[in-house]
C-alpha positions, 0 to 999 in steps of 0.5 A: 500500500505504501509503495502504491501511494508513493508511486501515485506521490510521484506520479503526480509530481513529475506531471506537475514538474512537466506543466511547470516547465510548459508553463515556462516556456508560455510565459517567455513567449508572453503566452498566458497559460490555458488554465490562468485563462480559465481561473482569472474569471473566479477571482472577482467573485470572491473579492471582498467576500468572507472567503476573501477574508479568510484567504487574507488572515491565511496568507499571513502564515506564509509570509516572512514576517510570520515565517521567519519566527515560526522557524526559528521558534521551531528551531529552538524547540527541536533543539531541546526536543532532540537534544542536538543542534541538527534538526534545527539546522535542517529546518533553517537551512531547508527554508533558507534553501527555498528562499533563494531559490525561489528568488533565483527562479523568479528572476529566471522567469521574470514573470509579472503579477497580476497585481502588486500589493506592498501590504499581501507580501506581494512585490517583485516577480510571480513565479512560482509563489514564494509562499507556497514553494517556502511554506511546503518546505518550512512547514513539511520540515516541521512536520517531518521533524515532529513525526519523528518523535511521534510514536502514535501512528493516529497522532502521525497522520494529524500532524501531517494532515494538519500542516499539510492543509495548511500549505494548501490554504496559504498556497491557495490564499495567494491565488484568491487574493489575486497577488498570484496566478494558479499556476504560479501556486502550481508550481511552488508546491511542485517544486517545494515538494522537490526540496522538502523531499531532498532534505528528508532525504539528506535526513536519512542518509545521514548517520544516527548522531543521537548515538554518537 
């Protein structure tokens, strides 16, 4: 069962991986993709809206200001939960990671928003959403992290399911809030997935220091 989700797991991701790298390609060429077409017409219609204001308290988890202490609070916790300094470095070094590159790839793409708001975190160029491609690295890590000290396999599927709706709201939130297009918050998370998936990797392979 566990080897048939991370087939499908993976499935999903490299279909995503393929899209953005179409999307790309649309983009450079000043070509809005089908589906940001398709999607811009739902955004209006939930501007000022109680879905609007949910989306706009969400959005806040993603940014840096709200970001930034989160890690390093996470950071500190895990160093006196795990007594070692490691799994803080993965944590911050992991987000770190996504920051940069997430500012290298936008400069790459150079792809403008569909609106600019100094106050939504919403500055700069589009693609792929910082707060989706960050939080699913920040908050994954933080999960992952958890679950390692968790020995209730109930309690396990919480942790993951909760930080993982999460990342799906505040991915999302960016779209309704019009400061992303939905392709933009496709391609975060494809490639924050890409990230978080290494560094739980890199974990892995390293030896067990708690017992040196």
């Amino acid at each position: 069962m566990k080897n048939k989700s991370a087939v499908i797991l993976c499935c999903v991701w490299f279909i995503a991986f393929l899209l953005s790298v179409f999307w790309v390609i649309q983009i450079k060429l000043d070509i809005l993709p089908y589906i940001d077409r398709w999607t811009s017409e739902i955004v209006p219609l939930v501007h000022g809206s109680a879905t609007y204001q949910f989306f706009r308290i969400i959005t806040e988890l993603g940014s840096s200001n709200v970001l930034i202490p989160i890690a390093i609070a996470a950071a500190a916790i895990f160093v006196l939960l795990y007594r070692h300094w490691y799994p803080a470095l993965l944590l911050l070094a992991g987000s770190l990671f996504a920051h940069l590159l997430n500012v290298f790839i936008k400069q790459l793409v150079a792809r403008e928003r569909p609106s600019i708001s100094v106050a939504l975190n919403a500055e700069g160029f589009s693609f792929p959403s910082g707060h989706s491609m960050i939080s699913m690295v920040c908050y994954g890590l933080i999960a992952y992290l958890l679950c390692k000290k968790i020995r209730s396999e109930k309690l396990t599927w919480t942790v993951q399911i909760v930080f993982g709706t999460l990342v799906c709201l505040i991915g999302v939130s960016r779209f309704f809030i019009n400061v992303h297009y939905i392709t933009d918050v496709i391609a975060g998370f494809t490639i924050g997935f890409a990230v978080l998936y290494a560094y739980i990797r890199l974990d892995k392979r390293i030896p067990d220091w708690r017992q040196k």
